[in-house]
C-alpha positions as CSV (number, residue, x, y, z in Angstrom):
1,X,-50.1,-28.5,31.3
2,X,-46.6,-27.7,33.0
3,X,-44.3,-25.3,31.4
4,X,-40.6,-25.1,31.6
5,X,-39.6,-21.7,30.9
6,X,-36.0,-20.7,32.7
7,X,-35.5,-18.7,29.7
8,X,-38.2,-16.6,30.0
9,X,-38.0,-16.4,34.3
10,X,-34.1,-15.6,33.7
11,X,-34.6,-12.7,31.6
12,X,-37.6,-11.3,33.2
13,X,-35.9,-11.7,36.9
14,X,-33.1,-10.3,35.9
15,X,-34.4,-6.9,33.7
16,X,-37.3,-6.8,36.5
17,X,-34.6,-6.8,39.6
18,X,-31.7,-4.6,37.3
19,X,-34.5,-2.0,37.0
20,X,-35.7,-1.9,40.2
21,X,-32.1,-1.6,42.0
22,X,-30.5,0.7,39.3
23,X,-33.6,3.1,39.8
24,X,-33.3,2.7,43.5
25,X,-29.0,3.4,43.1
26,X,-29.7,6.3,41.0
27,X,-32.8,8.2,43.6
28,X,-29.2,8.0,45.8
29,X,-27.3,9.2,43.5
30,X,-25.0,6.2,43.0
31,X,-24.2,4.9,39.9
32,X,-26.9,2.2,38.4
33,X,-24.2,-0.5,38.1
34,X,-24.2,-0.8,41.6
35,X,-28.0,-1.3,41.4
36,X,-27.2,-3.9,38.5
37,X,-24.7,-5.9,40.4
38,X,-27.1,-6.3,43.7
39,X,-29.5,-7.6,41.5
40,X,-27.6,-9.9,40.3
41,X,-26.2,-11.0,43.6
42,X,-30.0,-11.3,44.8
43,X,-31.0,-14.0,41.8
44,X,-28.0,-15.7,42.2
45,X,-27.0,-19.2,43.9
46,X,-25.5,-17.6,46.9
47,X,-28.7,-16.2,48.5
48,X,-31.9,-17.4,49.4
49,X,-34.9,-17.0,47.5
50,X,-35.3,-17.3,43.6
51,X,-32.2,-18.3,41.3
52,X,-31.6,-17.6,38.3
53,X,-30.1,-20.7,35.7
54,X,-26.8,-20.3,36.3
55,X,-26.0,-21.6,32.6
56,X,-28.8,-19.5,31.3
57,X,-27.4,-16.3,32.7
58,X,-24.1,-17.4,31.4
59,X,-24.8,-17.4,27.6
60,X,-27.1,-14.2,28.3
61,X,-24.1,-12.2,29.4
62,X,-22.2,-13.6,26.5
63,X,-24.4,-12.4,24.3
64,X,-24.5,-8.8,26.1
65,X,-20.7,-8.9,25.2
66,X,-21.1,-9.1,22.2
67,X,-23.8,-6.9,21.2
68,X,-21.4,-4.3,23.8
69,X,-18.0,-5.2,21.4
70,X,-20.3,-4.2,18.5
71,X,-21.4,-0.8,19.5
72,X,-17.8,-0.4,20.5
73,X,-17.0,-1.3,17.3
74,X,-19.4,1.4,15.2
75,X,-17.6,4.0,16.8
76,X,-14.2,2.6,16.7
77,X,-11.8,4.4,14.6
78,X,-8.3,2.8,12.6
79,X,-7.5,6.1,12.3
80,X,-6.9,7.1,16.0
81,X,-5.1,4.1,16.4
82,X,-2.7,4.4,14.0
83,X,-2.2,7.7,14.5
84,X,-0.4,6.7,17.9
85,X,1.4,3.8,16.3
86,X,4.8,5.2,16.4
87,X,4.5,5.5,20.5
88,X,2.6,2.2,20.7
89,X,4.0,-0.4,18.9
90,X,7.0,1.0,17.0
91,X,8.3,-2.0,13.9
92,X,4.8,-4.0,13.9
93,X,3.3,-6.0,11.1
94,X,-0.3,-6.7,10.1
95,X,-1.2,-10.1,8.7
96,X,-4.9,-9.0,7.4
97,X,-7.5,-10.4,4.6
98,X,-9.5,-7.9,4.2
99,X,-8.9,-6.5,1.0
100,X,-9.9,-2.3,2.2
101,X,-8.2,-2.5,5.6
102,X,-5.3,-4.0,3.9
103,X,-5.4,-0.9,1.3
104,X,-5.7,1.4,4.2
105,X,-2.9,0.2,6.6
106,X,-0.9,0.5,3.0
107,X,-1.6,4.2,2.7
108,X,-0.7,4.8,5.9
109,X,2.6,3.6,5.7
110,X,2.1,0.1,7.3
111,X,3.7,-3.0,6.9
112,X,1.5,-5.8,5.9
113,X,1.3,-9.7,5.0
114,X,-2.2,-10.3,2.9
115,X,-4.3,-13.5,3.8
116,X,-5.6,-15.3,7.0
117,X,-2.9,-16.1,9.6
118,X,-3.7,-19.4,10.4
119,X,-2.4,-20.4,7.0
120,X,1.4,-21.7,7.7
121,X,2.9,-20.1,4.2
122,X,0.7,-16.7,5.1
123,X,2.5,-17.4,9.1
124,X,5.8,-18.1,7.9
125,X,6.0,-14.5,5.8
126,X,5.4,-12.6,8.6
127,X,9.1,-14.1,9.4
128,X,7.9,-14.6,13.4
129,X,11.5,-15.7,13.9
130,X,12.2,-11.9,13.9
131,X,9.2,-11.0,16.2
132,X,9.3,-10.4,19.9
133,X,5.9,-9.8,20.2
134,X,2.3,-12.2,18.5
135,X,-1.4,-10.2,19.4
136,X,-4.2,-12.5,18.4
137,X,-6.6,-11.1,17.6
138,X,-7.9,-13.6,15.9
139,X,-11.3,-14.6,17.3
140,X,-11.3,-18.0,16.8
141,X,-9.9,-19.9,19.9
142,X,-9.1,-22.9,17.4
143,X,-7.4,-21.3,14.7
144,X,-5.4,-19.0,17.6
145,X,-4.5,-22.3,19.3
146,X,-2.4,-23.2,16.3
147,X,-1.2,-20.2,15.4
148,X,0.2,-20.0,18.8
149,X,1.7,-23.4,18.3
150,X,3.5,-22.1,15.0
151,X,4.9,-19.0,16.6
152,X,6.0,-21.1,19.6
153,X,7.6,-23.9,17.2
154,X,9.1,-20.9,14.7
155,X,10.3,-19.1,17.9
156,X,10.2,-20.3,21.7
157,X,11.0,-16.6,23.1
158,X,8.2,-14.8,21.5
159,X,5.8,-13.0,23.7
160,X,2.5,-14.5,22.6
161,X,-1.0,-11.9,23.4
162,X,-4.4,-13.6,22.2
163,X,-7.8,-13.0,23.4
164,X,-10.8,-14.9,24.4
165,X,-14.3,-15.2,25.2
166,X,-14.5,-17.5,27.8
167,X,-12.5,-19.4,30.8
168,X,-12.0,-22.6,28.5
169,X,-10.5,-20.8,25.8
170,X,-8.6,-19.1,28.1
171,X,-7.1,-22.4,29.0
172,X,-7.0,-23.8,25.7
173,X,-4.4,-21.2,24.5
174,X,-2.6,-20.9,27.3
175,X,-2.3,-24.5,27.6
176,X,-0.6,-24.2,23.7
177,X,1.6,-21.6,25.2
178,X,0.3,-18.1,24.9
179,X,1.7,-15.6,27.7
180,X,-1.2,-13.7,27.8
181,X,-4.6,-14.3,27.4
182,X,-7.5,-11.1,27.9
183,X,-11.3,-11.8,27.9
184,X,-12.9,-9.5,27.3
185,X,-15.7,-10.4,29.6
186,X,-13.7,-10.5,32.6
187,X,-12.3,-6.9,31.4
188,X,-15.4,-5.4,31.1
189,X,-16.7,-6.7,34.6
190,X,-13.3,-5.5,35.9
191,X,-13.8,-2.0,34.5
192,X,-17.2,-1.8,35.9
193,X,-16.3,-2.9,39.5
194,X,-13.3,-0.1,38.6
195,X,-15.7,2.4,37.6
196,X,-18.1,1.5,40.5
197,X,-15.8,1.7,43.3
198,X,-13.6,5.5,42.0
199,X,-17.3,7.2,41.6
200,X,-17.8,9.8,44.3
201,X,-20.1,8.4,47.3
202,X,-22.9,10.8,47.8
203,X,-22.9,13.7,50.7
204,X,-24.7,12.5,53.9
205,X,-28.0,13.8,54.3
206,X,-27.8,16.5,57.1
């Protein structure tokens, strides 16, 4: 009885094929991402042989984001960041609803609007009409959408930052009239073609 199992062939090609090429980058001393990134070039639709479900592969990596945002997360610290706030972002406001990083950005000084942004009376007393800069960081693409709406409506020449997890959403709030839009996706894939192309090449062999 015939099986359908791109799930299963995805993951297994693409672990199988990561582990052989980062192993074979690392006996050369170059970094395993390299290794990673040729095996995903291999399994892939631009070259011959097996490939890997595109759409598959897609929601795979999204997942990898995430898992990667929450490690980043347990070791993340409010503290360093605020510690630098008066260099960074000098006058800023926090719209926040959680009750013990609202009582913490308190203690430290910082100004701060309680309840969920996407409310209009919660927006409104964050007086945006004052504001030259919005960050989203809000990850909800639909509840970001209209908040960038309300800042655009409330004031047209406010610089509007949100974030994203995919190309659609980056659309989708751009299209409503956000400046700036970061995915952190594409960052991360940025940062390790960065990372992979600054490493030092190893000596020639004599």
């Amino acid at each position: 009885m015939p099986h359908d199992t791109p799930l299963i062939a995805t993951i297994v090609a693409g672990l199988g094929l990561a582990f052989v090429f980062g192993a074979i980058a690392n006996r050369f001393r170059i970094p395993p991402l390299v290794g990673y990134l040729v095996a995903g070039v291999l399994v892939g639709p631009n070259t011959p042989g097996f490939v890997a479900d595109t759409g598959l592969a897609n929601e795979l990596a999204e997942i990898g984001v995430i898992l990667l945002m929450f490690g980043v997360g347990l070791h993340f610290s409010l503290k360093d960041l605020l510690s630098v706030r008066a260099i960074a972002v000098p006058g800023f406001l926090v719209i926040e609803d959680a009750d013990k990083t609202l009582a913490k950005l308190r203690d430290d000084g910082i100004e701060t609007v309680s309840g969920n942004a996407a409310s209009s009376e919660v927006f409104s007393a964050a007086n945006p009409e004052g504001a030259s800069r919005l960050i989203l960081a809000i990850p909800n693409a639909f509840e970001a959408g209209q908040i960038v709406l309300r800042a655009r409506a409330a004031n047209p020449k406010i610089n509007v930052i949100a974030r994203a997890h995919s190309d659609a959403e980056v659309e989708h709030l751009k299209g409503l009239g956000a400046d700036t839009v970061i995915m952190g996706e594409r960052e991360i894939a940025r940062g390790i073609v960065e990372e992979v192309l600054a490493a030092p090449k190893a000596p020639s062999a004599a």
